[in-house]
C-alpha positions in Angstrom: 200.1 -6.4 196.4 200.4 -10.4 197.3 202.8 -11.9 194.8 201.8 -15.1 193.0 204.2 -17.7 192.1 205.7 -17.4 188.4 203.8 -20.8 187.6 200.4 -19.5 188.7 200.6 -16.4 186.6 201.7 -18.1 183.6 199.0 -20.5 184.2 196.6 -17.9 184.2 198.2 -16.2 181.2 198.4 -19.1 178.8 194.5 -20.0 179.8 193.4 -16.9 178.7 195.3 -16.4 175.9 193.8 -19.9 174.7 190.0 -19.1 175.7 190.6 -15.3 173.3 192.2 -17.6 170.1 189.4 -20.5 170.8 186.6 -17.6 170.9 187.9 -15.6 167.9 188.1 -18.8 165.4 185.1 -19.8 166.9 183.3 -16.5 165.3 179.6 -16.4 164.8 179.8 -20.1 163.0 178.4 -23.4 164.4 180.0 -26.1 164.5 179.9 -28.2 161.3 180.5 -31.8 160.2 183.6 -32.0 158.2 182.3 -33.2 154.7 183.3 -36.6 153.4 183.1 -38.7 150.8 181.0 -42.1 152.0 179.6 -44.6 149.9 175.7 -46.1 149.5 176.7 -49.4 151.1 179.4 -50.9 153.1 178.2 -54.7 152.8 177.0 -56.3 149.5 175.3 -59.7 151.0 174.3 -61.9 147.9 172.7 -64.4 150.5 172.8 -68.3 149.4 174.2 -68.5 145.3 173.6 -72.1 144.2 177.2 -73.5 143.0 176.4 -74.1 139.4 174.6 -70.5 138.4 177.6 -68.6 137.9 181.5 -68.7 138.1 181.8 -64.8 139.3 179.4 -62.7 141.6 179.9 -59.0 140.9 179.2 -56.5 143.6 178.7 -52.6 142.8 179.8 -49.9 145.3 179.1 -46.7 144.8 181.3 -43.2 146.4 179.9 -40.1 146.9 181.6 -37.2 146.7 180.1 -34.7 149.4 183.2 -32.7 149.3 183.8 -29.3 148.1 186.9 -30.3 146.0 187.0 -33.6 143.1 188.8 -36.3 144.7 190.3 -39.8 143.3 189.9 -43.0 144.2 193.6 -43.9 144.3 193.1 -48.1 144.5 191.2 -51.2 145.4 192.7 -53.4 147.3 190.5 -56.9 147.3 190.7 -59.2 150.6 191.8 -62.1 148.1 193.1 -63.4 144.6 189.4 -64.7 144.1 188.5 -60.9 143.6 189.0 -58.7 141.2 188.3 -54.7 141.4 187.8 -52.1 138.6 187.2 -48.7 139.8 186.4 -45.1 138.2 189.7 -43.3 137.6 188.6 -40.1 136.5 188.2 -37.3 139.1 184.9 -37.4 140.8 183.8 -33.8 141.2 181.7 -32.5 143.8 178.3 -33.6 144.3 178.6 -36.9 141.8 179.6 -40.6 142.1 182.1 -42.7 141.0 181.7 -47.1 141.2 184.1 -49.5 142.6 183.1 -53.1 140.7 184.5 -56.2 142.4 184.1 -59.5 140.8 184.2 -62.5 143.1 185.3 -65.6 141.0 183.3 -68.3 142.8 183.3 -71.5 140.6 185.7 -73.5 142.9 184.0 -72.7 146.0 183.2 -75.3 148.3 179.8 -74.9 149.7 180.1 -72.4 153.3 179.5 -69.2 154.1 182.0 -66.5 152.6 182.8 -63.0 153.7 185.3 -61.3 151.2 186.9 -57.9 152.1 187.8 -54.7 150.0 189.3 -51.6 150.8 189.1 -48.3 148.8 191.9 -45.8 149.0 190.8 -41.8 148.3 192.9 -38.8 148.4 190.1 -37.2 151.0 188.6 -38.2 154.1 188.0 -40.8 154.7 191.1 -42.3 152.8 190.3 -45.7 153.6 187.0 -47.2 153.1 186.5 -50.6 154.1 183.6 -52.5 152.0 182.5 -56.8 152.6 181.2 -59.0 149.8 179.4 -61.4 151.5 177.2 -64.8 150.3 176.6 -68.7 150.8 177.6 -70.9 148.4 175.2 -74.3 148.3 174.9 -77.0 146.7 172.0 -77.6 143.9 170.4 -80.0 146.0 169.6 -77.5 148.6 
């Protein structure tokens, strides 16, 4: 019998103890996506607003539960103190919606282009959700 160094048979050992736990978890099953909660749009692009229309713009976003469990939108957190966010607080169960409203107060914009950021908290995956509020402000004349 050739003797193999202690390394080579531990080597050996610890692969094929990994390839039997990896082929017993494995099962029968395929391979699935982990289910998430996502939401209908990640940008909300009001293009050009005219200055004088309107003092707020108010962009809807919508989460989707497609998890097995109800999850909670934990906060909002807007980009900037132009924004405000209101968001459902109940539990959103499996297979519904909640909406995350964020009001952009606008009236002492100058005209440009404006990107505004908010970022939604869950207690699921993902638990950070990134969302823009994006528009033009211009002047009447335009």
């Amino acid at each position: 019998m050739i003797k193999q160094p202690l390394l080579t048979k531990r080597g050996t050992f610890v692969a094929l103890l990994c390839s039997i736990i990896y082929t017993s978890a494995m099962g029968d099953e395929p391979l699935s996506v982990a289910k998430q909660v996502t939401v209908d749009k990640e940008t909300c692009d009001f293009g050009n607003v005219v200055k004088a229309s309107t003092d707020t713009l108010t962009a809807s976003f919508t989460i989707i539960n497609n998890t097995d469990d109800p999850i909670l939108i934990l906060q909002v957190v807007p980009g900037c103190d132009c924004t405000i966010a209101a968001w459902t607080k109940e539990p959103i169960a499996p297979s519904k919606t909640g909406v995350v409203t964020a009001n952009v107060y606008i009236k002492d914009a100058h005209p440009a282009k404006y990107e505004k950021g908010i970022t939604i908290y869950t207690n699921s995956t993902p638990q950070r959700i990134a969302c823009q509020i994006k528009y033009t402000i211009v002047d009447q004349t335009e």
